[in-house]
C-alpha positions in Angstrom: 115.9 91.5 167.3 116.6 94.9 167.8 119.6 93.9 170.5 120.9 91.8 167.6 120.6 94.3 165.4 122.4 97.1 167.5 125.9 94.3 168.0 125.9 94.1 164.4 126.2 97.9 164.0 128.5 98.5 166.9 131.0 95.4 164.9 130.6 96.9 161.5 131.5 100.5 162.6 133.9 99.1 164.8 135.4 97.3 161.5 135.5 100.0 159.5 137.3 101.7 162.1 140.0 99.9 162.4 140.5 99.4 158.3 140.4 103.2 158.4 143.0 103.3 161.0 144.8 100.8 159.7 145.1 103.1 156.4 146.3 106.1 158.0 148.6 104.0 160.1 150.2 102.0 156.8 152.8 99.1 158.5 156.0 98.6 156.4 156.5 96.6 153.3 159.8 95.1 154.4 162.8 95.9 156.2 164.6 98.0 153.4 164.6 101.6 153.4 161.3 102.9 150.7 158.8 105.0 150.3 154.6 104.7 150.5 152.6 107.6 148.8 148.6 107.7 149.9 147.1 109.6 147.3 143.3 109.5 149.2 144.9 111.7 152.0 148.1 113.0 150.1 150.8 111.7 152.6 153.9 110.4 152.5 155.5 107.9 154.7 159.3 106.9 154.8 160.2 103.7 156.1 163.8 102.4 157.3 164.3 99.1 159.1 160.9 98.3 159.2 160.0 101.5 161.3 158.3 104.6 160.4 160.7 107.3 160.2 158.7 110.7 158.8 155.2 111.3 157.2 155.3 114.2 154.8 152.2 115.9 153.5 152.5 115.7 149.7 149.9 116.8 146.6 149.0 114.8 143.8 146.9 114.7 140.7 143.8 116.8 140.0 142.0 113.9 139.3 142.3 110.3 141.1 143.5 108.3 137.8 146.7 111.5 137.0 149.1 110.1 139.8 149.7 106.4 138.6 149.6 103.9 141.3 151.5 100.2 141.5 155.2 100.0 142.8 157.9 101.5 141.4 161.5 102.4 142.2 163.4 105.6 141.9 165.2 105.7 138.8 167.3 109.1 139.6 168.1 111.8 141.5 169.0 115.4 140.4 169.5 118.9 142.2 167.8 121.2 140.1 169.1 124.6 139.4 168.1 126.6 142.4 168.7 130.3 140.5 165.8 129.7 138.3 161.8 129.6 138.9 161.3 126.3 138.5 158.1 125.0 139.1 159.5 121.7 140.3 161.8 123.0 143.0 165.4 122.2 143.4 165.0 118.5 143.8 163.6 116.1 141.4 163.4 112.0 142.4 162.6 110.1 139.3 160.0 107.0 139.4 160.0 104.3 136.7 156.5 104.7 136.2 155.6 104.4 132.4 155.7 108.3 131.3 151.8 109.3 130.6 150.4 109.7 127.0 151.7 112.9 126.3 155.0 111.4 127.4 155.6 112.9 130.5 157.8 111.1 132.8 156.6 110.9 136.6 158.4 112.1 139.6 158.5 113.4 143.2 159.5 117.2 143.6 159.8 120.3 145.5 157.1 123.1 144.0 156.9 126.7 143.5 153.6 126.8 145.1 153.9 125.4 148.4 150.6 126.7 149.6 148.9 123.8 147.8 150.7 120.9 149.5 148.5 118.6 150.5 145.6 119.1 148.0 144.7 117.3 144.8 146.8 119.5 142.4 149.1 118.3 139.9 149.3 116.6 136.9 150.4 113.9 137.8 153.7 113.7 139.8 154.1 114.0 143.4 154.9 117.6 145.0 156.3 118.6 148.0 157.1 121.6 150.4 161.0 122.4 149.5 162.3 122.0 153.0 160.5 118.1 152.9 161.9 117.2 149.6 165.2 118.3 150.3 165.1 115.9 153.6 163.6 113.2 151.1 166.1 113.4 148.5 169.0 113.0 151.5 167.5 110.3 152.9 166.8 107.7 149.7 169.1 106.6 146.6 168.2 105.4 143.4 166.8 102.0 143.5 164.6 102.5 146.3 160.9 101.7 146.5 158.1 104.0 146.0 154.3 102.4 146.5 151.6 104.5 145.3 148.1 103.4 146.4 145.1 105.7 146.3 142.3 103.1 148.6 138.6 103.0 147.5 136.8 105.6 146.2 134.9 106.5 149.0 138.3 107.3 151.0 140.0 109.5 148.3 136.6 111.0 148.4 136.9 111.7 152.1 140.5 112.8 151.7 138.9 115.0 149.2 136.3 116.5 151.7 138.5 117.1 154.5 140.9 119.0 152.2 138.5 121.2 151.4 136.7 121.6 154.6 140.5 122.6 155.5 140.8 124.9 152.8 137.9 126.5 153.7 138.4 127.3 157.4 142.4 128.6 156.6 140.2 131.1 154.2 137.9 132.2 156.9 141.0 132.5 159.1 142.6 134.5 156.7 139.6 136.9 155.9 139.1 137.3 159.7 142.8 138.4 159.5 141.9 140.8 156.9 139.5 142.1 158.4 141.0 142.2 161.7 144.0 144.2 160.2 141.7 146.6 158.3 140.4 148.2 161.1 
């Protein structure tokens, strides 16, 4: 019993293991250049004749249900004016999501606040470092597909965690820094 037991253990992690990896190792849709946003660990992948071509870290919504999820396509492309502060960088790629109830439209963008790529953060659209979206916005055109998928709860939840544990330890680096330069 308890040999039986122990197998069925070892195949159920084992199984869970590989659906994990198979998650953070997403496979293409199709052959056609587009775009697949995790929202549990905030990455995004570009694809291009069937093959991987970049993972970017990205943020997303505060909450699980702000970043919509389903496919969608990009609807348009505009360089912002780089003179001004904007809050959504210089580039914006449009999604034809439905705009939310207070009738904002959804989008993927630079951000003035690149410190915070890679958490949950924003209210809805899909932020990137400046240098990543400018390399995005280069490499797609309108009409090309954007997935946005967020997994079970328990892996957003996980994607969560380790976002914090990483915030956490780049704040102890930083006061050790502090410190270290204090003295």
């Amino acid at each position: 019993m308890k040999r039986w037991f122990a197998a069925s253990c070892v195949l159920v992690l084992a199984a869970a293991g590989w659906m994990l990896w198979r998650w953070l190792h997403p496979a293409p849709l199709d052959n056609q250049t587009h775009v697949l946003i995790d929202k549990s660990f905030n990455q995004l992948y570009l694809f291009n004749d069937g093959q991987l071509v970049k993972r970017f870290v990205v943020s997303t919504g505060q909450e699980r249900g702000l970043t919509p999820e389903g496919r969608f396509t990009i609807v348009n492309r505009e360089t912002l004016d780089e003179d001004s502060d904007s809050a959504f960088g210089s580039h914006w790629l449009g999604l034809s999501a439905p705009p939310s109830s207070c009738g904002r439209h959804y989008g993927i963008h630079g951000t003035d606040e690149p410190h915070l790529i890679g958490q949950h953060v924003s209210a809805g659209c899909i932020r990137m470092a400046p240098a990543d979206i400018i390399e995005l916005y280069h490499a797609v055109k309108e009409g090309t597909g954007v997935w946005i998928r967020s997994g079970p709860s328990w892996l957003w939840h996980l994607g969560a965690w380790v976002q914090r544990q990483r915030a956490a330890e780049s704040d102890r680096a930083m006061r050790r820094v502090h410190i270290a330069n204090n003295r």
